[in-house]
N, C-alpha and C positions, 0 to 999 in steps of 0.2 A: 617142709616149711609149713607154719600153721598158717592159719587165717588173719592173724594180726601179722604178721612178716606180708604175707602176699597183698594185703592192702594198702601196707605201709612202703612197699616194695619199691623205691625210685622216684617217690614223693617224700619221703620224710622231712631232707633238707628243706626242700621246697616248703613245705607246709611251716616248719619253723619260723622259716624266714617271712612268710607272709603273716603270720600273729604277730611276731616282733614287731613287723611295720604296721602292723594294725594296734598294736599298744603304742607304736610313736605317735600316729598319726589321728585315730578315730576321737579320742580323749577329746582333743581343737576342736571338733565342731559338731560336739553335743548339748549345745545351747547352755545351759544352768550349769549353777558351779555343783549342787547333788547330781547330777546326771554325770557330768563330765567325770567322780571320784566315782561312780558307780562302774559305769566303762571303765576306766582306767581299772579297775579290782578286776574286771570280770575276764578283761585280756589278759590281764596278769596272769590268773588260773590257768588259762589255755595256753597263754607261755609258757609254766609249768608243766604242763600235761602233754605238747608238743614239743618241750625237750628232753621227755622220758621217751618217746618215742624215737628220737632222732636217734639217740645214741645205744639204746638197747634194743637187742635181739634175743630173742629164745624168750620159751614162754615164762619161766623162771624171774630172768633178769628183765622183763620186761610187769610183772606182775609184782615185782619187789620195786620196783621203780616208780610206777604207777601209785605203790602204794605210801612210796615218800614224795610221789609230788602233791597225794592228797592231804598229805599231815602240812605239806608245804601253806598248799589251797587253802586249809582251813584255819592253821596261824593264821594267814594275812586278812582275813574275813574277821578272822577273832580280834586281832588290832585295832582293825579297825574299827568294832564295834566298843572295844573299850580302848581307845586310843591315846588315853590320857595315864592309864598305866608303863610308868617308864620301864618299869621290869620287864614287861610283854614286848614291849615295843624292842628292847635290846635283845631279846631272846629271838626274836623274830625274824632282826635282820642278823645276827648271826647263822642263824637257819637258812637263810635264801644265801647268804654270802658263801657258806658250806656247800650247800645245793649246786649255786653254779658254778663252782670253782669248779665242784664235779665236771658238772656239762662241757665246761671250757676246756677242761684235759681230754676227755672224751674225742671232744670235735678235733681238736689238734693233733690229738692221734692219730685222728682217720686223715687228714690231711699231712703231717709226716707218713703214712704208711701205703699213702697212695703213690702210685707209678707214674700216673698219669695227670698232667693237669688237666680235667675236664669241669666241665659246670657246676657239677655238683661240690668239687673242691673249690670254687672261686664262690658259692653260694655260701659252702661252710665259714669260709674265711669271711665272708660278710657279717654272717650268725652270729661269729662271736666277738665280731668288733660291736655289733649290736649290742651283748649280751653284757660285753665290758658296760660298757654305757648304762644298762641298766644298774648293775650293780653299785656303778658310781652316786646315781640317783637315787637308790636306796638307802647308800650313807650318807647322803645330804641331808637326806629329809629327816634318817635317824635323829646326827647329830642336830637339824632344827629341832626336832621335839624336844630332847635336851638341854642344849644350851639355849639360853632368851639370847634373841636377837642374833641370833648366829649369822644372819644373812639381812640384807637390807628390804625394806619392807613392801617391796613389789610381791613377797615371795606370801603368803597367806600359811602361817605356823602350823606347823603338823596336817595341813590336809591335800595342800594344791603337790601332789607329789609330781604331777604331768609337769609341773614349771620347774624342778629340777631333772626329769628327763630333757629340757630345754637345753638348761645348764652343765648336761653332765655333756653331752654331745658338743657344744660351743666350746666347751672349756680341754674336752678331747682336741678339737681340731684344734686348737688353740687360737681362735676368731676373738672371742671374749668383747662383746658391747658394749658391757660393764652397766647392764640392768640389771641383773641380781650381784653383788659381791659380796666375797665374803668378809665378815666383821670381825672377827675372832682370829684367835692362832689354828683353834684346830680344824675350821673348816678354813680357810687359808692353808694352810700346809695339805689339807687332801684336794684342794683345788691346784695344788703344786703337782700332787701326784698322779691327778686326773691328765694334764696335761703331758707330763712324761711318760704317761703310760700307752696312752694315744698314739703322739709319735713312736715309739719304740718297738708297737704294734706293726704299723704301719709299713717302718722300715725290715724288722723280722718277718712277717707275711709276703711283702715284695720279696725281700731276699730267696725267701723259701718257695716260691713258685714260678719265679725269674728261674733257679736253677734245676728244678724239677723241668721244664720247658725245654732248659738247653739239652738236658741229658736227653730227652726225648726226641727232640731233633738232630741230637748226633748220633744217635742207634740207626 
């Protein structure tokens, strides 16, 4: 086992799951709207770089990994510095949509392939209701930059990206307060998809550890 395995050895999950909620959470109360999109970047990176880690082992697949969460990292930096380029911007979140579809099959591997329900599989499963969430919030704000007026005007065009992490989560659980809505058909139909994706999750991941439990109780 190298040195990154023995570090990473039984924290990995853990350490995911706490960036995750430190990109939901830290953004809220960093005073200024510059402060607040600079956190929000900077967690994002370690999101990144803390789900190369969760899902890869060996020094190989872990140093190939690392090295696509940095092309990752550096897209979303480059976005954002030239953020008015549509081009970038759709190339970008195509990138991260690729990236973590990776990570999501990844996690739910390890969780179909485990025996046992323990923490670390109810952490995963948390991971990647998180991770849904993100990705959802990433095509929000895509298709904001794109279409004018795609969302109603609480939401601050192409920057406030933390107020559609807001939205992607509300609109998952299906709560919906109806302060940001969508105005358009195509964010309207992905706010349709947010929601059924949500539940569907919800119901599949119960199901899948509901009966992982039983089998382990009847042996």
């Amino acid at each position: 086992m190298n040195i990154i395995d023995r570090l990473l050895q039984n924290r990995r999950y853990w350490i995911l799951f706490f960036s995750l909620l430190a990109l939901i959470v830290l953004p809220a109360f960093m005073g200024t709207f510059s402060i607040n999109n600079f956190i929000f970047r900077v967690t994002f990176s370690l999101v990144v770089f803390t789900s190369v880690s969760a899902v890869m082992t060996g020094r190989r697949l872990i140093l190939f990994g690392f090295a696509l969460a940095l092309l990752v990292a550096l897209l979303q930096w480059t976005s954002y510095l030239f953020r008015d380029e549509s081009n970038m911007i759709i190339a970008t979140s195509i990138l991260y949509l690729s990236f973590f579809i990776f990570i999501i099959r990844s996690l739910f591997l390890m969780i179909a392939g485990s025996a046992r329900v323990t923490v670390d599989v109810i952490v995963v499963s948390v991971c990647i209701y998180m991770i849904i969430g993100i990705i959802f919030a990433v095509l929000c704000s895509t298709l904001d930059k794109i279409y004018p007026e795609a969302y109603t005007d609480i939401v601050m065009t192409g920057n406030r990206i933390h107020e559609f992490v807001y939205f992607s989560f509300i609109t998952m659980a299906t709560v919906g307060y109806g302060d940001i809505v969508p105005k358009i058909p195509q964010t309207a139909t992905l706010a349709v998809l947010m929601g059924i994706t949500g539940q569907l999750y919800m119901t599949i991941i119960v199901a899948i550890l509901v009966g992982k439990f039983l089998q382990q109780t009847n042996k």
